[in-house]
C-alpha positions, 0 to 999 in steps of 0.5 A: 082395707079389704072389701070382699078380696080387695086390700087397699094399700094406696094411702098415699093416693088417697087414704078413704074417707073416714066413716066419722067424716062421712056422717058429717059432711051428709049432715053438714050438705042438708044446710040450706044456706051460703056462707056468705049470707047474713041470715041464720041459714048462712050463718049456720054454714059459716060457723061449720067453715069456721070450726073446721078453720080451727080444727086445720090449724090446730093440727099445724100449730097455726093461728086459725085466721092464716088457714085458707081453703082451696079446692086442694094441694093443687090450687093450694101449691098453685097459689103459693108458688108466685112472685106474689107471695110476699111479706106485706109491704116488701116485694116478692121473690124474683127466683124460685129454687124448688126441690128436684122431687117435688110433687108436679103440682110444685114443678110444674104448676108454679107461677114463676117464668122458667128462666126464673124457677131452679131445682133443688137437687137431693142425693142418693136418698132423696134428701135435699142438698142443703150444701148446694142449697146454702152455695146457692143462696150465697151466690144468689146476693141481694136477689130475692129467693122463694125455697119450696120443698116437700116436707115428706116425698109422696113416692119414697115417703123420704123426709127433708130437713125442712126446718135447716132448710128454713133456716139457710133461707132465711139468713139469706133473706129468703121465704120459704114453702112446704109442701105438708100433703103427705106428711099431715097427719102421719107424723108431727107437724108445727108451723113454727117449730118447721120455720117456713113461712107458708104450708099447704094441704090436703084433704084426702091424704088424711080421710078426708074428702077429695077436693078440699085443701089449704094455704097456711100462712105462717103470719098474717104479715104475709100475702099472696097479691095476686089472686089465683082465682078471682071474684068475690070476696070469700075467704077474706079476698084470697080465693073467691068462689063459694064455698065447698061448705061440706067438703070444708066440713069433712076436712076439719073432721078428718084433721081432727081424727088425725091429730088425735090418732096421730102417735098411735097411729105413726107406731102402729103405722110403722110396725106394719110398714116394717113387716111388709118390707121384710117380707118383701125381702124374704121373698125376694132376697134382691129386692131394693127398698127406696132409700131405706136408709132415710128417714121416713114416713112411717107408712110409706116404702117403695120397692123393686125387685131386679127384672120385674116391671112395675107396669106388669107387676102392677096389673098382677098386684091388681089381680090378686086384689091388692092395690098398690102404686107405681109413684104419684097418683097424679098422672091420669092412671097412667105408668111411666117414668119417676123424675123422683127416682131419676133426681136420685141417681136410681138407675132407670132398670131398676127405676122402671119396677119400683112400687110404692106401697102406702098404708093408713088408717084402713090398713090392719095385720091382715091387709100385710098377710094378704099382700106378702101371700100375693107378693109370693104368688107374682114373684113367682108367677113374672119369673117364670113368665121371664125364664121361660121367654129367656 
């Protein structure tokens, strides 16, 4: 998207909110009433909570009652990865094995202690190791495991082998998570076809508004005993608090608009996503593409250029009015060093300039002319910058 000069190609950061959700989430903000009140007013709040349930779940091929919403993919992780979560009526994992690339909301947000909590580790590509994986677990004997892996990395737009994973955990008598923020609308998603026992999400990746997310249960045969946040009794005792009723709203709207666009988009996607990393390469024909011989999302690629710093090149990028990314958005604007490149062998030079560049529903043929024309224009500029301090 570009506004004045400006092209945005930091989807994975967060995708714009979609005008179509926009108009929803104003009509939905002038309604009045708690949905937790039995009068007309709350019952009108309620019903958009509701409908909005139903358009999430259908976009995840889950049963609408499993959807839970929280604030965000945060809470969402944060509520999922504990001891707590459990079958109803067994008890809960004593291990959590967690993927080495997760997102820090998985890593470091957990509830488990950290004598208790494993990473998973990836190869070359960033994919998860799922010999180590099934060795792991056949060690692990009678101990109770709870697996969490990200079913597409937010930096490298890798794509785990969710589904086998599943499948080794629960021969072992395992559970299993997926973190699903940043594959939600960018390629197909099914609960049950993927085997996991639990998914999370989040707003904003898809076009939605920020600060809305959900836990998706894969059944109501399970539970998270203890309450992350407590209180009342909202969203049938999981997570207390009133409801975000428009940002709720906004959600089920954008998971709608996604699930619809859904193939069209991943082609469309693709073919632009395809086109700036061929021109990332004739500009630069040292460039690197991040596991470029991984499947990925269809949006997503990251990329180095030997010498250049992301830090600087960033700024530059910013400059001439494209927006890019140096990884996860989640680190207070602050550039520093990748555990996704560090857990994936990328030797820490090359590490330090990788850029991410994430595209969405915004994104049109332009927006890649314009980032190939800037991309030529700081190739330039930071070589000779660094020829001429050599």
């Amino acid at each position: 998207m570009a506004t004045g000069q400006r092209t945005y190609l930091d989807h994975n950061a967060t995708s714009p909110l979609r005008p179509e959700v926009a108009h929803v989430m104003a009509r939905v903000l002038q309604l009045p009433g708690n949905a937790s009140s039995v009068h007309a007013e709350g019952r009108a709040a309620r019903a958009e909570i509701e409908a909005a349930r139903e358009k999430v779940a259908r976009l995840v091929g889950a049963k609408t009652k499993n959807v839970i919403f929280t604030s965000g993919g945060t809470e969402a992780s944060n509520m999922v990865l504990s001891p707590s979560f459990r079958r109803l009526g067994q008890p809960g994992a004593v291990k959590l094995l967690i993927g080495a690339t997760e997102h820090p909301c998985g890593l470091n947000g957990h509830r488990f202690a950290v004598e208790a909590a494993e990473t998973i580790p990836v190869d070359a590509s960033g994919i998860l190791d799922l010999v180590w994986l099934k060795a792991r677990l056949e060690r692990a004997g009678n101990e109770r495991v709870l697996v969490s892996v990200q079913l597409a990395n937010n930096e490298t737009g890798v794509l785990h082998p969710v589904a086998e994973a599943a499948s080794l955990v629960h021969a072992h008598g395992g559970l299993i998570h997926t973190d699903a923020v940043q594959a939600a609308g960018k390629v197909p998603l099914d609960i049950t076809a993927l085997g996991v026992d639990v998914l999370t999400l989040s707003g904003h990746k898809l076009g939605g508004p920020k600060g809305v997310g959900a836990v998706v249960l894969a059944s109501d045969q399970f539970e998270i005993a203890e309450r992350l946040i407590r209180g009342g009794g909202q969203e049938k005792g999981h997570r207390a608090g009133t409801e975000n009723v428009a940002a709720i709203a906004g959600f089920g709207a954008a998971a709608e608009i996604a699930q619809a666009t859904l193939a069209e988009e991943a082609l469309r996607l693709g073919a632009l996503r395809d086109e700036a990393e061929a021109q990332v390469r004739r500009i630069a024909s040292d460039a690197i593409v991040i596991a470029a011989g991984a499947e990925r999302l269809p949006n997503t690629f990251a990329f180095a250029i030997p010498g250049l710093k992301a830090e600087t090149a960033l700024i530059a990028f910013d400059l001439e009015g494209i927006a890019l990314s140096s990884g996860s958005a989640c680190s207070s604007g602050k550039v520093k060093r990748s555990h996704v490149l560090d857990a994936m062998g990328v030797e820490p030079a090359l590490g330090e300039g990788v850029l991410r560049v994430s595209l969405g529903w915004t994104t049109t043929k332009e927006d890649v002319v314009r980032f190939a024309e800037a991309c030529e224009k700081v190739v330039a500029t930071l070589y000779k910058r660094k020829a001429s301090a050599a």
